[in-house]
C-alpha positions in Angstrom: -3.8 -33.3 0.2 -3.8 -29.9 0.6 -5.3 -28.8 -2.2 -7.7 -31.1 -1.9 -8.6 -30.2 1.3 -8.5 -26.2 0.4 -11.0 -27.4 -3.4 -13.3 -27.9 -0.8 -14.0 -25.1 0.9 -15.7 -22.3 -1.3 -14.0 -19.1 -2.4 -14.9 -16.0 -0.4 -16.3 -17.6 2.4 -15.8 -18.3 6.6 -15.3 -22.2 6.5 -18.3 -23.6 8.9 -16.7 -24.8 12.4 -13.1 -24.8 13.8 -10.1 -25.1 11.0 -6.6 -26.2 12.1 -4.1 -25.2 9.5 -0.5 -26.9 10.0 2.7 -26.2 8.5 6.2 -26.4 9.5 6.7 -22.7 10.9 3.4 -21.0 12.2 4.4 -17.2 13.3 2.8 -17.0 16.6 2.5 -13.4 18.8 3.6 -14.0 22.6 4.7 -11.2 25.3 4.6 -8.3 22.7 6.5 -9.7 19.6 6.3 -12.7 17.2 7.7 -16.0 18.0 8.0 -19.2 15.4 6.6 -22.0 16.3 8.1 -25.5 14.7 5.3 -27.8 13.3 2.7 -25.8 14.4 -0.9 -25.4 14.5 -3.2 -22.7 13.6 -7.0 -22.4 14.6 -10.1 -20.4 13.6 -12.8 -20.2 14.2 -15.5 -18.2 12.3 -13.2 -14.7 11.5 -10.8 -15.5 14.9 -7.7 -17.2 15.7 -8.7 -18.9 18.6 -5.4 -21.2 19.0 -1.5 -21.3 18.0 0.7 -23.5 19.3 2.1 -27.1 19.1 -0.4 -29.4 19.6 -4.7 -28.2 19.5 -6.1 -30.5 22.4 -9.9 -29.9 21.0 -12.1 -30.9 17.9 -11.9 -29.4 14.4 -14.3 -29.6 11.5 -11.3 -30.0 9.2 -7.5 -29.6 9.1 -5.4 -28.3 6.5 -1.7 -28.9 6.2 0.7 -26.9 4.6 3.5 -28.9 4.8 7.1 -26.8 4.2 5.3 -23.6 4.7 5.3 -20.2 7.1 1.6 -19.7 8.6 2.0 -15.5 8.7 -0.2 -13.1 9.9 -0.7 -11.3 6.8 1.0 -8.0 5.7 -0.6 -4.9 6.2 -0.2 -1.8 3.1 -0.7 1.6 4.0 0.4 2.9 0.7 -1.2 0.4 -1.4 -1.5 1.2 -5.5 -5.1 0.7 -6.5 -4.8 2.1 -9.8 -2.6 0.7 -12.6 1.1 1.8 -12.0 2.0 4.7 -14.0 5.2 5.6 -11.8 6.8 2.3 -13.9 6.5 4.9 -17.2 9.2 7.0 -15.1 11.7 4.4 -14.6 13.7 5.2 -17.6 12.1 8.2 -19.0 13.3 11.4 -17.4 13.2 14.6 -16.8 9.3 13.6 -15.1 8.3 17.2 -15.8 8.8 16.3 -19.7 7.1 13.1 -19.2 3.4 14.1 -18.4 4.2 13.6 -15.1 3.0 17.7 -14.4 0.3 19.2 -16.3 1.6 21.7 -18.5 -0.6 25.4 -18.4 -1.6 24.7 -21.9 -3.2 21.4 -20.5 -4.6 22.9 -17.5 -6.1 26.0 -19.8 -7.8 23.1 -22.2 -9.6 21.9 -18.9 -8.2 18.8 -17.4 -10.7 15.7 -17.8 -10.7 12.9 -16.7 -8.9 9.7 -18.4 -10.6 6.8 -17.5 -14.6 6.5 -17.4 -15.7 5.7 -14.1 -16.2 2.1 -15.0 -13.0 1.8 -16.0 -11.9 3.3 -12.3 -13.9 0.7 -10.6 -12.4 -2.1 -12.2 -9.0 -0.6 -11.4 -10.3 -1.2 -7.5 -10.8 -5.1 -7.7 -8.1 -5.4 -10.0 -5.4 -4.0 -7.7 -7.0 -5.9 -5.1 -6.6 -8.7 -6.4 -2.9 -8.0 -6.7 -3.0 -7.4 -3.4 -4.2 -10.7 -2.0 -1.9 -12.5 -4.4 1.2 -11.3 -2.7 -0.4 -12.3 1.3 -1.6 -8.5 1.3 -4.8 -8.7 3.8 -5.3 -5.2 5.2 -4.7 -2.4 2.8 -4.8 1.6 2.4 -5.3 1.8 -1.4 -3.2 4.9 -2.9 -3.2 6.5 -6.5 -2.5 9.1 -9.0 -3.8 12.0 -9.4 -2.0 13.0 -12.5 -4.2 11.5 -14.9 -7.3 13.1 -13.0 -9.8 15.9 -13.2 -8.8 16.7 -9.4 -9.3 14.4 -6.9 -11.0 11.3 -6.4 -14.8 10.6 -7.0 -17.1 9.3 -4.4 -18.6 6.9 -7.3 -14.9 4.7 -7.3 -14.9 4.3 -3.6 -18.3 2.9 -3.2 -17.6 0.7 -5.6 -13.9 0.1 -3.9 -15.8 -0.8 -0.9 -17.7 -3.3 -2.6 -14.8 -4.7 -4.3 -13.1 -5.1 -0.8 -16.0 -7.1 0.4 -16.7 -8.9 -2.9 -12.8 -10.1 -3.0 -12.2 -10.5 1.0 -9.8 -7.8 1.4 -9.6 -5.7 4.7 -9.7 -1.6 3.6 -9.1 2.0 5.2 -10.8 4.1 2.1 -12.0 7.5 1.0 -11.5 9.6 -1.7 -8.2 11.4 -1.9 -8.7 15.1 -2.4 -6.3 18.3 -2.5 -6.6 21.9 -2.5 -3.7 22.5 -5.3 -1.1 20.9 -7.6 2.0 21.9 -9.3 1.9 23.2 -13.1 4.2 23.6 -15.7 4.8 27.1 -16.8 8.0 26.5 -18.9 10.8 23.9 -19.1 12.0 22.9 -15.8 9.6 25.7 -14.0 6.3 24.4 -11.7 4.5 26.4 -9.8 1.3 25.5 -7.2 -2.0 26.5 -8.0 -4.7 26.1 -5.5 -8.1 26.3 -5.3 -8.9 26.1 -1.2 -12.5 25.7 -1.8 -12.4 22.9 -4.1 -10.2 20.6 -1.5 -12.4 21.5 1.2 -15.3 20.4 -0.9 -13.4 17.3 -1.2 -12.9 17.0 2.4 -17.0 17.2 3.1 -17.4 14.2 0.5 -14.8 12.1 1.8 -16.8 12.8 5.9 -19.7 12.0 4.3 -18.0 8.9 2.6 -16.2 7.2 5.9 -19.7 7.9 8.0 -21.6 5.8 5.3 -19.5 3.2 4.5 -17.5 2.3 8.1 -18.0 -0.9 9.3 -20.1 -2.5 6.0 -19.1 -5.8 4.8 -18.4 -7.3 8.3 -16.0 -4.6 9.0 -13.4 -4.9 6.6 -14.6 -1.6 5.6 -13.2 1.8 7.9 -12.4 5.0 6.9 -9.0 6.8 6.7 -9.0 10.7 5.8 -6.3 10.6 2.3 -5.4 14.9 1.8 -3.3 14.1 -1.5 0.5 15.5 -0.8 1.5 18.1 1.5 2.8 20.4 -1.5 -0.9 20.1 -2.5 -2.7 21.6 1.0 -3.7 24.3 2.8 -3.1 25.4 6.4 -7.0 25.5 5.8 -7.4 22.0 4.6 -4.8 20.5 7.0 -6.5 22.0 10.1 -10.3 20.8 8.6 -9.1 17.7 8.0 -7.6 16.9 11.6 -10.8 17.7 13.0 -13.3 15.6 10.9 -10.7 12.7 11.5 -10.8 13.7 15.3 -15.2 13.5 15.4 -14.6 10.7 12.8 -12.0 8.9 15.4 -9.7 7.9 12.2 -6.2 7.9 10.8 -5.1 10.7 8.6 -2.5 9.4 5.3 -0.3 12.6 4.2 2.8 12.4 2.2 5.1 14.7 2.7 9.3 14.6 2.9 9.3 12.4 0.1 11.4 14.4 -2.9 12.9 17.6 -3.7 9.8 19.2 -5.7 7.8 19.2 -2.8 10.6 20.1 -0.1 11.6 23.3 -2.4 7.8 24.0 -2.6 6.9 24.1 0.6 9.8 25.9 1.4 8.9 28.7 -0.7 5.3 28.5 0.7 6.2 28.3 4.7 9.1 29.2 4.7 10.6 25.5 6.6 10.2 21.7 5.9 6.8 20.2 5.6 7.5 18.9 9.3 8.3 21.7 10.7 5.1 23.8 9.1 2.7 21.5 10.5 4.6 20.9 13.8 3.9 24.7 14.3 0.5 24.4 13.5 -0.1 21.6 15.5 -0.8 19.2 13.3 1.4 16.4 14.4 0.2 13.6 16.4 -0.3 10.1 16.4 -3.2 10.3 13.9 -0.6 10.8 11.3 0.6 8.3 8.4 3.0 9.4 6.6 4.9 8.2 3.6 8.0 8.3 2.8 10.3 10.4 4.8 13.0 9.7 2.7 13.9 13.4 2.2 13.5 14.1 5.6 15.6 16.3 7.7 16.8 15.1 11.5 14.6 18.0 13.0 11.4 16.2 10.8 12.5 12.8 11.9 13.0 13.6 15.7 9.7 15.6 15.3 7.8 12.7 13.9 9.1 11.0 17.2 8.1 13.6 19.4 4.7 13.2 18.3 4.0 9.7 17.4 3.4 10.2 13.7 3.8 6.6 11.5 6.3 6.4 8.7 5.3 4.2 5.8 7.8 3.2 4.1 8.4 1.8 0.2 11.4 1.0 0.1 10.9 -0.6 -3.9 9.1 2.6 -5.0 11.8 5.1 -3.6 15.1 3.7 -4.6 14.3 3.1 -8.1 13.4 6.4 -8.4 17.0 7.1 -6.6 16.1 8.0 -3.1 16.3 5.6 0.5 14.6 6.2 3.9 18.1 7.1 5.7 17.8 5.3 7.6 15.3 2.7 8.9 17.5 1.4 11.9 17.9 4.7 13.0 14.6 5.6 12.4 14.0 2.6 14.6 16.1 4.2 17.4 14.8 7.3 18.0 11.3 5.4 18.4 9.4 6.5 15.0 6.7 3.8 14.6 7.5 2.4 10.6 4.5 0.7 8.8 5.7 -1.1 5.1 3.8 -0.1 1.9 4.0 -1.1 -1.8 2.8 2.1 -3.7 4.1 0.7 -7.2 3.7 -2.4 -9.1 4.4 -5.5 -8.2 2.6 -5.3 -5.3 5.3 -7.7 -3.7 5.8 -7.0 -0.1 8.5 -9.2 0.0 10.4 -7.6 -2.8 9.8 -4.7 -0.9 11.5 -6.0 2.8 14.6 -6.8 0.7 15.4 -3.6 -0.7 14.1 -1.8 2.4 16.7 -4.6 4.4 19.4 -3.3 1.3 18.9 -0.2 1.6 19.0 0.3 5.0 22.6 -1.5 5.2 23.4 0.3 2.5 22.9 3.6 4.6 24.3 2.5 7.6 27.3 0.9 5.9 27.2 -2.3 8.3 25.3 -5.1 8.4 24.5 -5.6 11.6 22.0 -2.7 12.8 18.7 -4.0 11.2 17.6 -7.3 10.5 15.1 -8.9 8.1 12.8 -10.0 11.2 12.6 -5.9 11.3 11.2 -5.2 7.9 9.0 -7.9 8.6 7.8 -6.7 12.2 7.1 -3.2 10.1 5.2 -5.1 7.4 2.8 -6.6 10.3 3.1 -4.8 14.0 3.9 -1.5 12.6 1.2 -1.4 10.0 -0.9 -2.8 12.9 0.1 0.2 15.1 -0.2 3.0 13.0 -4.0 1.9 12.1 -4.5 1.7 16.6 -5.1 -2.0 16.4 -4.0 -4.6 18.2 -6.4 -7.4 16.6 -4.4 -7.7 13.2 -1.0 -8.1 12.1 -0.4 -10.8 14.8 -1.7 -14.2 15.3 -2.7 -14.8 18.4 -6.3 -15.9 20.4 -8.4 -13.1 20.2 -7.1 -11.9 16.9 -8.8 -12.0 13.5 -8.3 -14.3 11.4 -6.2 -12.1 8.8 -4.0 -15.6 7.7 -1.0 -15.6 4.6 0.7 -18.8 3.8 4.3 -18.9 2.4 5.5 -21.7 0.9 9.4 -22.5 1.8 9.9 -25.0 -0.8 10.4 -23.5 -3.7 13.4 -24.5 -5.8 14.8 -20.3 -6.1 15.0 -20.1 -2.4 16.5 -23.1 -1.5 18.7 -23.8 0.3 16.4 -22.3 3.9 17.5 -21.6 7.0 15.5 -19.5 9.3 11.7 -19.1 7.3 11.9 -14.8 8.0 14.8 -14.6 6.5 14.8 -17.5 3.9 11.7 -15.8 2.7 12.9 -11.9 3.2 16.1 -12.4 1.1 14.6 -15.1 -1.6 11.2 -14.8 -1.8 8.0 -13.3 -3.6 5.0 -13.0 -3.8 4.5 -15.7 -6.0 5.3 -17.9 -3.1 1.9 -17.2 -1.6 -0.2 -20.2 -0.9 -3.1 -19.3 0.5 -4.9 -16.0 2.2 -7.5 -15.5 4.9 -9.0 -12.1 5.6 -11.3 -12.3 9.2 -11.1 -16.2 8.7 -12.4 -16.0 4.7 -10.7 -17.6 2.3 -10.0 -15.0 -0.2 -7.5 -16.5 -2.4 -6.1 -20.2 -3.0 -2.7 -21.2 -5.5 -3.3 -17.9 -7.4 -7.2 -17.8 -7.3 -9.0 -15.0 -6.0 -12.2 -14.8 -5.1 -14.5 -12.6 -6.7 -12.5 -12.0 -9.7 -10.9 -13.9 -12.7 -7.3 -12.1 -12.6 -6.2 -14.2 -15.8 -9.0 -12.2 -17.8 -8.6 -8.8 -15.7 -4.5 -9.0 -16.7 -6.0 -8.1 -19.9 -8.0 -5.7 -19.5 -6.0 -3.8 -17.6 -3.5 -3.7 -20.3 -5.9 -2.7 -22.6 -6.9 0.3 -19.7 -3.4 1.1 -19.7 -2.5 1.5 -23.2 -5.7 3.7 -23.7 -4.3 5.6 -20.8 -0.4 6.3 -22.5 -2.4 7.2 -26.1 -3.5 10.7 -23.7 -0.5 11.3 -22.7 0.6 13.9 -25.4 -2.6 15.8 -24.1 -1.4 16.4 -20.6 2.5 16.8 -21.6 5.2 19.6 -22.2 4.9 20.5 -26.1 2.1 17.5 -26.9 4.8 15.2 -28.1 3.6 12.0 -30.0 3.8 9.1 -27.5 6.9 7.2 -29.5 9.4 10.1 -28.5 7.5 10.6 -24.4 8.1 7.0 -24.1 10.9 5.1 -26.8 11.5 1.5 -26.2 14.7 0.5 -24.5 15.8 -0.6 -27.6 15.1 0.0 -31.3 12.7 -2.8 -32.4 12.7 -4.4 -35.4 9.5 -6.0 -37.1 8.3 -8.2 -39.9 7.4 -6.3 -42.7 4.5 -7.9 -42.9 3.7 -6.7 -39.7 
């Protein structure tokens, strides 16, 4: 009955008149935290929850029920991947300086270019947007690489990004990333920044010009957040110009910084003191500042990031396979350091990614008893929430919009269930995912997105992606052929016949 009931609304659009959705847990917001609410009920109407609770008392246009299922505000991404993952080419090719994962002089003397067209870029958008909404993803702040770049960003991707985002339903803090430097490859085991000051503040103006003309377009899924690439990758300059345009613009500000050893040795030998510490005495901490990962930060970063309100966005998935954990996320907890959940890597899986951050974290801690999975989830929604400065998403409650995920609980891997945050934090995916809303849309249904055949797009991407790894000897230590950069895990055998 469900699905019949879900046929009949049409992708990508605000169902006309009041909708009850049902299921057996609906994840309410009461007195400043979530609260499950057995056999409850969900209502919207037009992009607001206007009810949650037991039993509506008014009259709907429809009712849809979910059945075993978690009604979920939906997860909010601050490090989102909107490109196609190269960081999964690192997972078992190593050293990363020998992997094109620095440009080599010899590449940055040929003149860097750009390796996908700009169509290809765009489609990279809605693609990973897609992926998004798949996994009960609703609001997101899209992140990439800028290894395979010319420098930064290009205006041209992000308006098309934005009309991806309101083409698929998918709620969006965009602009173009930009930087004022990067790290190249002078010998074997040797990098060294290079900067060009001028060139990231150029960035800066375009990214400005970007968030004044695209804040607030398809029905205000569309805002702007300022994206300076890394903190390695900056200027005092930059960093100062960048806090106030995002000041006038009255928006967030994404840095990553205190996130692995090549930066923290760089910006050591630059300032002379932790990337914390360098901006805390230029005054560049505050509470307009999102930043990923902290999981090479000091205790002087972390207690500074308290002292001034800045965001943590952690990736737990992205980190530890690369061999590095946010230490820890209970007692980042304690000392009052807001912590938002991204993805950053592919899958796109937030719930893959609350049980390694929940692993992790015990790991750390060496007990099992200082964080909990309703934690990692309250990071994955209130946190997110908080570090955007908004108090109408990442809760369902009346007044808030109608950014909706559905869960199923009945599928055969996670039984048997107990408590639905927990059954779903230590067994589930995001293949679970029933159904999304973004600002009372339906954006995706059983795997179908609206606005994009991802069957067909899984294809082309590949396709993308294996055009991408045949450049890779262009932009690598010695121009090795691709078969020795990246050898299979095994030797494989063919048909000779082919």
């Amino acid at each position: 009955m469900t699905r019949q009931v879900l046929d009949t609304l049409e992708l990508g659009k605000r169902p006309e008149g009041r909708t009850l959705i049902s299921a057996a847990w609906v994840l309410g917001h009461r007195d400043g935290g979530h609260r499950l609410v057995s056999n409850g009920q969900l209502v919207i109407d037009g992009g607001e929850v206007i009810y949650v609770g037991a039993e509506f008392p008014g009259e709907v246009a429809r009712r849809i029920d979910f059945g075993n299922a978690l009604i979920s505000p939906g997860f909010i991404d601050l490090d989102a991947l909107s490109d196609l993952d190269t960081t999964i080419l690192g997972i078992d090719h190593h050293p990363g300086w020998a992997k094109g994962r620095v440009w080599p002089r010899s590449y940055v003397e040929a003149g860097p270019y750009e390796m996908y067209s700009q169509e290809e870029l765009a489609f990279q958008k809605r693609f990973a947007f897609g992926q998004l909404l798949l996994n009960g993803i609703t609001t997101a702040a899209p992140i990439a690489s800028l290894f395979y770049r010319e420098w930064g960003e290009t205006v041209a991707e992000f308006d098309a990004a934005a009309d991806a985002a309101g083409d698929l339903g998918l709620r969006v803090y965009l602009s173009p990333a930009y930087r004022a430097g990067g790290m190249v490859l002078e010998a074997p085991g040797r990098m060294v920044p290079v900067f060009d000051e001028q060139r990231g503040l150029a960035g800066l103006r375009e990214a400005v010009d970007y968030i004044g003309r695209q804040t607030g377009r398809h029905g205000d899924l569309v805002r702007g957040l300022l994206v300076p690439d890394r903190v390695e990758t900056c200027t005092g300059e930059l960093l100062r110009q960048t806090q106030a345009a995002a000041e006038e613009l009255c928006c967030k500000i994404r840095l990553h910084m205190a996130q692995g050893s090549m930066e923290v040795d760089t910006v050591r030998k630059l300032h002379g003191s932790t990337a914390p510490v360098w901006l805390a005495r230029a005054g560049l901490l505050s509470d307009r500042l999102i930043a990923p990962h902290a999981t090479n930060a000091t205790e002087e970063d972390l207690e500074l990031y308290a002292a001034n309100d800045v965001s943590i966005v952690h990736c737990p998935l992205v980190s530890a396979r690369g061999g590095s954990t946010l230490n820890s996320f209970s007692k980042c907890r304690e000392r009052g350091i807001n912590i938002a959940m991204g993805t950053d890597t592919a899958p796109a899986d937030m719930l893959m990614n609350l049980l390694v951050g929940l692993i992790t974290c015990r790991i750390n801690d060496q007990a099992p008893d200082r964080v909990r999975s309703a934690d990692l989830f309250d990071a994955a929604t209130l946190g997110g929430a908080k570090a955007l400065g908004r108090g109408d998403i990442g809760r369902l409650a009346p007044g808030a919009r109608a950014d909706i995920a559905v869960f199923g609980l009945d599928d055969a891997v996670m039984a048997p269930s107990i408590d639905p945050i927990t059954t779903l934090v230590t067994g589930g995916s995001g293949k679970v995912t029933q159904a999304v809303f973004v600002d009372g849309r339906l954006s995706m249904r059983f795997g179908e997105v609206a606005g994009i055949d991802m069957k067909a797009a899984r294809q082309r991407a590949q396709r993308q992606f294996d055009g991408l790894i045949a450049k890779y000897p262009d932009r690598s230590w010695g121009h090795p052929p691709v078969s020795d950069l990246f050898p299979p895990s095994y030797p494989i055998e063919g048909n000779a016949n082919g």
